[in-house]
N, C-alpha and C positions, 0 to 999 in steps of 0.2 A: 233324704237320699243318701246312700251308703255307697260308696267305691270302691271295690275289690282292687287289691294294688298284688300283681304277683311280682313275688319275692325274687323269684329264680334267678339267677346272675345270667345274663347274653351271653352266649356261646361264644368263644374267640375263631374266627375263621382259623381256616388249616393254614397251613405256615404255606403251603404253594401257591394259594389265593392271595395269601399277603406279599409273597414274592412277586406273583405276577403283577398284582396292582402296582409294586415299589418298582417293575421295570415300565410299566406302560409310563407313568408318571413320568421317569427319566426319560424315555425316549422322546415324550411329548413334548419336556424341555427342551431337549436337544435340537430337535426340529423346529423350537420358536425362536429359541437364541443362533441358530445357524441362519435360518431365514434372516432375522434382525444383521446376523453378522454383513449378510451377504449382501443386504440393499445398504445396510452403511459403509461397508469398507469397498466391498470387492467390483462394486458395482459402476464408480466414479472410476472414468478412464483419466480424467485428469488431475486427479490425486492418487500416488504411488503408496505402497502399502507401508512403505517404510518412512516416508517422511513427516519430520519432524517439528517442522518451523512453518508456521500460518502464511499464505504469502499470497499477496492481492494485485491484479491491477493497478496502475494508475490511474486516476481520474484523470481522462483529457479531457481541453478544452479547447475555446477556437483560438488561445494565444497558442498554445503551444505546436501548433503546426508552423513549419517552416513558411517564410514569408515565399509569397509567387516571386517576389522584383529581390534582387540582394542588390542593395549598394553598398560599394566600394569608397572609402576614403582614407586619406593618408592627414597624419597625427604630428607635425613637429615639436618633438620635446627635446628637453635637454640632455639625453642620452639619445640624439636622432630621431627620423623619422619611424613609424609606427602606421602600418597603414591596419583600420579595422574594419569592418564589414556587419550590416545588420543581418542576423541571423546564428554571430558569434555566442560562445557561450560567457557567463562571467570569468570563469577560469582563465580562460583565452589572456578576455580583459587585462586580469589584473598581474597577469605574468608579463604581459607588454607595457603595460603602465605602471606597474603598481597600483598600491592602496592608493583610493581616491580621497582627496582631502576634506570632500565635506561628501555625506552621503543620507537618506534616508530611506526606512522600508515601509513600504504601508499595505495592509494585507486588502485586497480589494476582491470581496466573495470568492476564495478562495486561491487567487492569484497576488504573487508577491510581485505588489512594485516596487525598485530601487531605482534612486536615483542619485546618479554619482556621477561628484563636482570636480573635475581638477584645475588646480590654481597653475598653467603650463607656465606663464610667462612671470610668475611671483608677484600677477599685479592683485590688487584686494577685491576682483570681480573673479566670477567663474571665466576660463576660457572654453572649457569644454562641460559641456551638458550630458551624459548617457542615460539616456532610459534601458532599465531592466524590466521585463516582466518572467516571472519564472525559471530564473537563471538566463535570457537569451535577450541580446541587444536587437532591442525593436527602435529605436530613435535616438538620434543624436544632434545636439546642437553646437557650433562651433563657431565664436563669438570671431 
């Protein structure tokens, strides 16, 4: 079996056929990266076109809502009375008291408990007991 192979070289389309093809081509990009633009950028009302920095929610949980009940108690230390309240934040705390003299953190799925000791009366027992969870005084004991 023998195969005729013609030689002829392909004709090169006319230079307008090739322009038209190199504009259809553009515009058909344009049209896919604008669409792409438009459902990733323009399309989120709550991300602005210009911002620059990632920025999330907090995960809440059920500590971090304010307690229904706040109690009220008052602290006598050696720089006076000190009265605090559950629902305070640690800031609060430790600008009224100071640093607590014995303290520890313990991560509990997801919620930091602290709990911070103060020595009021300089005996070698705790006088005062704070529970923290999540920066905010949920419990307190007061020997």
């Amino acid at each position: 079996m023998e195969y005729e192979y013609d030689n002829r070289p392909t004709p090169e389309p006319e230079s307008n056929e090739r322009s038209i093809r190199v504009i259809i081509i553009i515009l058909f990009m344009c049209i896919v990266c604008g669409a792409i633009g438009y459902f990733e950028i323009w399309d989120r009302p709550e991300e602005g076109l210009y911002d620059t920095e990632e920025t999330s929610e907090p995960t809440t949980s059920t500590l971090d809502l304010q307690p229904a009940h706040v109690v009220y108690f008052n602290v006598k230390t050696s720089h006076g009375n000190v009265r605090l309240h559950t629902g305070m934040t640690k800031d609060s705390i430790l600008i009224l008291m100071g640093e607590p003299d014995e303290f520890s953190i313990l991560d509990v799925g997801g919620d930091y408990h602290e709990d911070m000791d103060y020595h009021i009366n300089q005996s070698a027992y705790c006088d005062l007991s704070l529970e923290v969870i999540n920066g905010i005084l949920v419990n307190a004991h007061k020997r």
